[in-house]
Wavefront OBJ file of the C-alpha trace (Angstrom):
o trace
v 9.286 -11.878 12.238
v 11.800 -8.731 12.914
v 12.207 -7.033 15.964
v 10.898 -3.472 14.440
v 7.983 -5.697 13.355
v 7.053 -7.186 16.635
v 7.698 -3.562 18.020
v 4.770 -2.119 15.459
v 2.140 -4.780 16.162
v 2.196 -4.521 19.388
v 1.519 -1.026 19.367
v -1.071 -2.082 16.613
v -2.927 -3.892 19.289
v -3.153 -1.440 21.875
v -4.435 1.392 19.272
v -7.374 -0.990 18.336
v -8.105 -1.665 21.890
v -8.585 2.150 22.444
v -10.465 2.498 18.774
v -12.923 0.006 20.435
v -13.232 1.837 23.466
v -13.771 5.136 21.574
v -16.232 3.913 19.002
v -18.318 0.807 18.899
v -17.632 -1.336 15.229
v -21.604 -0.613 14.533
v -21.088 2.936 14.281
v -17.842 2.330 12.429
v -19.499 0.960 9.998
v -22.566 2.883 9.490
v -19.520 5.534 9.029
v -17.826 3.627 6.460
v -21.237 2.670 4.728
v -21.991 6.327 4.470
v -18.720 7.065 2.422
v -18.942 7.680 -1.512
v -18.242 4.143 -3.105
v -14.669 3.561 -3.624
v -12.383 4.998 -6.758
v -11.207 1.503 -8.013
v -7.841 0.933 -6.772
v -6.960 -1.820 -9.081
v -8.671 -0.421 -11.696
v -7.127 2.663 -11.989
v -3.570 0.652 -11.843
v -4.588 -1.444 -14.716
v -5.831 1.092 -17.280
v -2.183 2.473 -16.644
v -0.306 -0.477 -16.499
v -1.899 -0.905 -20.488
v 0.417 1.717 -22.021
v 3.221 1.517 -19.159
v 4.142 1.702 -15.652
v 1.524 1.859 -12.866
v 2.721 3.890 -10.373
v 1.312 4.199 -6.432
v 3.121 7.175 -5.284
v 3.453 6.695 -2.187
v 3.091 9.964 0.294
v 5.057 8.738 3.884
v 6.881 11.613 5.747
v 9.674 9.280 7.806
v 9.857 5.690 8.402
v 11.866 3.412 10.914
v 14.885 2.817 9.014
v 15.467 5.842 7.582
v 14.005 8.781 10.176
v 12.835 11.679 8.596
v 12.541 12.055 4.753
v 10.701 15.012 4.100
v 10.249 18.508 6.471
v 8.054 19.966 4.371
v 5.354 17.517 4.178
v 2.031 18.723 2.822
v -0.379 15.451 1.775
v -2.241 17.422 -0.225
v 0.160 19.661 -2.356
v 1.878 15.872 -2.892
v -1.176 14.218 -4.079
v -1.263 17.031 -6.687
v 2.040 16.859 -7.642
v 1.946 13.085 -7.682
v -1.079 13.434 -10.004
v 0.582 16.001 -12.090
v 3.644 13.698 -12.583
v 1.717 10.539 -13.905
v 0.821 8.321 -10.790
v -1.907 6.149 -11.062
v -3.037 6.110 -7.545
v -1.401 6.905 -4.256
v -0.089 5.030 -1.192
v -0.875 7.209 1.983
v 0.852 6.240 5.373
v -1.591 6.281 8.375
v 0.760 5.240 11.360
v 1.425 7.567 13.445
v 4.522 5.886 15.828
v 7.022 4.748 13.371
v 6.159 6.953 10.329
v 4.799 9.978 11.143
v 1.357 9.379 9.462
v -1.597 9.983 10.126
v -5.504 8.978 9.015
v -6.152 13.221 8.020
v -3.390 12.326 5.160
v -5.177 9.959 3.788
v -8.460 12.556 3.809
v -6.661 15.717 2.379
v -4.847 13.911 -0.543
v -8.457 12.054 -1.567
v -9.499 15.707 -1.353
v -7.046 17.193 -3.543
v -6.943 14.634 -6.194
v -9.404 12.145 -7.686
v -6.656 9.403 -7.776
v -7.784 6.431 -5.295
v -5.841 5.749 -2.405
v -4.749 3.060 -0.548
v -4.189 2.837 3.357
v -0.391 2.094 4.009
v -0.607 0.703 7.955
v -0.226 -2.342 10.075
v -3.966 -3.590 9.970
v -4.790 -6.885 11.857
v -8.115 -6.471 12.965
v -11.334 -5.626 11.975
v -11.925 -2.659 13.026
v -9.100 -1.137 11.532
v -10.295 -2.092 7.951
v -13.928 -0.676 8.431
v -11.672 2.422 10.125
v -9.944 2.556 6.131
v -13.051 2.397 4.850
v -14.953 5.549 7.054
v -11.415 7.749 6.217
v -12.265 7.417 2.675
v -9.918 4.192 1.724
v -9.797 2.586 -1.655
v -7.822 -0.253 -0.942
v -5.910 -1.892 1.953
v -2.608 -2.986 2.460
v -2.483 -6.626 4.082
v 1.040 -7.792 4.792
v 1.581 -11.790 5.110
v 4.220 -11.612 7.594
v 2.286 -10.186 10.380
v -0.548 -12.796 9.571
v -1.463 -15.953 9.171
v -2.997 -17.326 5.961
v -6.467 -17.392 7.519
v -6.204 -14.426 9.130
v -5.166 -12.182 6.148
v -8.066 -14.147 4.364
v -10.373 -13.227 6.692
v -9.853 -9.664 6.944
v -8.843 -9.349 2.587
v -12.631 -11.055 2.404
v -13.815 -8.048 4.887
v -12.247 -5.614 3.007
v -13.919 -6.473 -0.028
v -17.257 -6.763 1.263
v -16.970 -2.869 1.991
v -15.643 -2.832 -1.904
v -11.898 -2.336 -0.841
v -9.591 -3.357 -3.197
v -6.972 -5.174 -1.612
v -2.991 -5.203 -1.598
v -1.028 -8.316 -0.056
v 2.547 -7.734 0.540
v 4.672 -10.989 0.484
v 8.325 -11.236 1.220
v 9.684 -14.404 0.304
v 8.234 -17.493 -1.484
v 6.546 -19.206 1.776
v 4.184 -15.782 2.075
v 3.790 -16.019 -1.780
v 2.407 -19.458 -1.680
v 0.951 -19.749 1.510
v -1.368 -16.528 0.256
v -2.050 -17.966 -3.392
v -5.654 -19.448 -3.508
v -7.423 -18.076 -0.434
v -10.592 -17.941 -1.695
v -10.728 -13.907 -2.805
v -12.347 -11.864 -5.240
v -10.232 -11.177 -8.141
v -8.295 -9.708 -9.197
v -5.973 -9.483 -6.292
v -3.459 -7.204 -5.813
v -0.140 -9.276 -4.968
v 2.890 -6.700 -3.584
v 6.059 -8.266 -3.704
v 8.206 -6.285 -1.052
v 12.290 -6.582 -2.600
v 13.435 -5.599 1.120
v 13.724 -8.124 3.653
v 11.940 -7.261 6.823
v 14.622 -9.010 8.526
v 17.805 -7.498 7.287
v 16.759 -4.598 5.296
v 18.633 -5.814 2.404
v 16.532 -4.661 -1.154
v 17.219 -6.841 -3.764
v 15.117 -5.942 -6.775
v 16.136 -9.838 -8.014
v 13.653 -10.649 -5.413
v 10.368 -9.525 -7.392
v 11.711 -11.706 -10.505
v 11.926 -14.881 -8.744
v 9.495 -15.113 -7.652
v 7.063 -14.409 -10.267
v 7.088 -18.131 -11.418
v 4.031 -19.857 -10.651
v 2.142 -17.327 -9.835
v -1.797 -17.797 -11.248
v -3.824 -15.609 -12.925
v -5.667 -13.320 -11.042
v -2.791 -11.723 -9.003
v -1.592 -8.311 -10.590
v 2.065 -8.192 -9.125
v 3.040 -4.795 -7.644
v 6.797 -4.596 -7.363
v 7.900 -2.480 -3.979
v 10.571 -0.752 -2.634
v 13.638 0.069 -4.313
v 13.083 1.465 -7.545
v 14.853 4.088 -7.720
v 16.178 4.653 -11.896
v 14.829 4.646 -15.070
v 16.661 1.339 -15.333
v 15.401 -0.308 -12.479
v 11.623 0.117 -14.153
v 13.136 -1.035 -17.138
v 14.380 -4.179 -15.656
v 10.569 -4.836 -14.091
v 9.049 -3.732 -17.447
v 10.782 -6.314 -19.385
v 10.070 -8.951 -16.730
v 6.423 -8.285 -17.345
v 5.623 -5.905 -14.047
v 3.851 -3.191 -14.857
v 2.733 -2.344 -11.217
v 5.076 -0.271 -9.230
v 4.763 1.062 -5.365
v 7.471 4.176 -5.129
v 8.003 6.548 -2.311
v 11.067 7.034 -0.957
v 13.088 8.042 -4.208
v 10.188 10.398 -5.011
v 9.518 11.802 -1.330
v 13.149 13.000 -1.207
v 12.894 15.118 -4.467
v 12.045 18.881 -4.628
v 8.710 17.728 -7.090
v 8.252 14.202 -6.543
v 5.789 14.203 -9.228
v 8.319 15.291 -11.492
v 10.528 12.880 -10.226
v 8.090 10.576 -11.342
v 7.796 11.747 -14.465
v 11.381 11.547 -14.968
v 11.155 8.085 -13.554
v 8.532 6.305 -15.543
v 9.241 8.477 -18.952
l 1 2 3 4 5 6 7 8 9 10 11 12 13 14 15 16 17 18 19 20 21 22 23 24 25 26 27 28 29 30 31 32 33 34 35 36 37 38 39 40 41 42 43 44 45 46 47 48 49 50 51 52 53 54 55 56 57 58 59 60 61 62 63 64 65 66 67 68 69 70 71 72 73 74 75 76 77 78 79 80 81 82 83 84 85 86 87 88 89 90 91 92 93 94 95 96 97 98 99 100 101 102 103 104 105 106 107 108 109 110 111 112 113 114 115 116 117 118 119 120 121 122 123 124 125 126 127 128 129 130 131 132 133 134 135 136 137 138 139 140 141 142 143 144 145 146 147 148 149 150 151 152 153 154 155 156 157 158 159 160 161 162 163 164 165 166 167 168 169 170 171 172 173 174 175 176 177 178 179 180 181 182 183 184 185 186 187 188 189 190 191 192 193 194 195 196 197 198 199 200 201 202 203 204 205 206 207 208 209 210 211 212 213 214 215 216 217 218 219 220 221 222 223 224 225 226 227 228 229 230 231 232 233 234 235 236 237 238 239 240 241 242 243 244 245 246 247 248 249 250 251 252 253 254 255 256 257 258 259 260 261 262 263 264
């Protein structure tokens, strides 16, 4: 596990021990019960994905790696422009330490935009995926490095008991397989991140190998570092239809033209 990673769990932890001091996970849920039933994350992605590429436009203002990426950073005015441009849902980041998020994101672009969301955050615990589901969430990001097999299970079968979809970010071929058969509804969202936590090297290669032997019911979602018409080109003719982009877009004057530009 990275040192940046370590750094954000840890924080992760003590925000859920003051969410449980704030609010009991009863209320919490009688919260997220009361919410509007879901969009249909997946959904949404695969009535795109069957005349091109999927796109979750992804709205994050800075990130640890890279500091700032946009000043002007209005969620809502980019889930409209994201919408205008094509996407087929959108990726909202909800931490608050190492990206500048916040949960009200998530809110405002919902409310500006009928295209489902997902929650883009460190979740671990429980009561931060009946949190995603009282802000509004569609889906939820799980990410196999920062839990074990059981664990992501756990909280992926959660999740989907509040009618989440859910999205489970692997790295390398030991997350891949180690997540492969937990016993979830499908279809499963599978994210296959091409930069390594570790060294921050993005390989786009990295979504392509490991595609073998994957079953069916995992829709792949290739992340990070598509930034060319090219580079959806390449994962087009590999069969991956899903895409997560942000940063490329985020940096643009329109990102939803961007977008447009991007996917044709």
């Amino acid at each position: 596990m990275s040192d940046i990673l370590e750094t954000i769990l840890a924080r992760k932890r003590e925000e859920i021990a003051a969410l449980q001091a704030r609010i009991d996970i009863g209320t919490l849920e009688r919260i997220a019960l009361a919410q509007p039933a879901p969009r249909g994350f997946a959904a949404a992605l695969t009535a795109k994905a069957a005349t091109g590429a999927a796109v979750i436009a992804e709205i994050k203002k800075a990130s640890p790696s890279k500091g700032l990426i946009r000043a002007d950073f209005n969620p809502g005015w980019l889930a409209e422009d994201y919408a205008r441009g094509g996407a087929a849902t959108l990726s909202v980041l909800t931490d608050r330490d190492f990206f500048q998020g916040h949960d009200d994101y998530l809110v405002e672009a919902r409310q500006h935009t009928a295209l489902p969301a997902i929650r883009k955050d460190f979740l671990i615990d429980e009561m931060q995926i009946v949190e995603a589901r009282a802000i509004g969430a569609d889906c939820v990001l799980l990410i196999a490095a920062a839990l074990a097999p059981s664990r992501l299970g756990e909280l992926a079968r959660l999740a989907q008991e509040l009618e989440m979809d859910v999205l489970i970010e692997v790295h390398d071929r030991a997350e891949r397989d180690a997540m492969i058969g937990l016993d979830l509804r499908q279809p499963v969202l599978l994210g296959i991140n091409n930069r390594n936590l570790r060294t921050f090297e993005t390989r786009l290669e990295t979504t392509i190998e490991l595609l073998d032997g994957i079953p069916a019911g995992y829709d792949v979602v290739t992340e990070s570092g598509i930034g060319t018409p090219a580079d959806v080109r390449t994962m087009l003719s590999a069969g991956v239809r899903r895409f997560l982009i942000g940063e490329s877009l985020m940096r643009q004057p329109s990102p939803g033209d961007a977008l447009k530009q991007l996917i044709g």
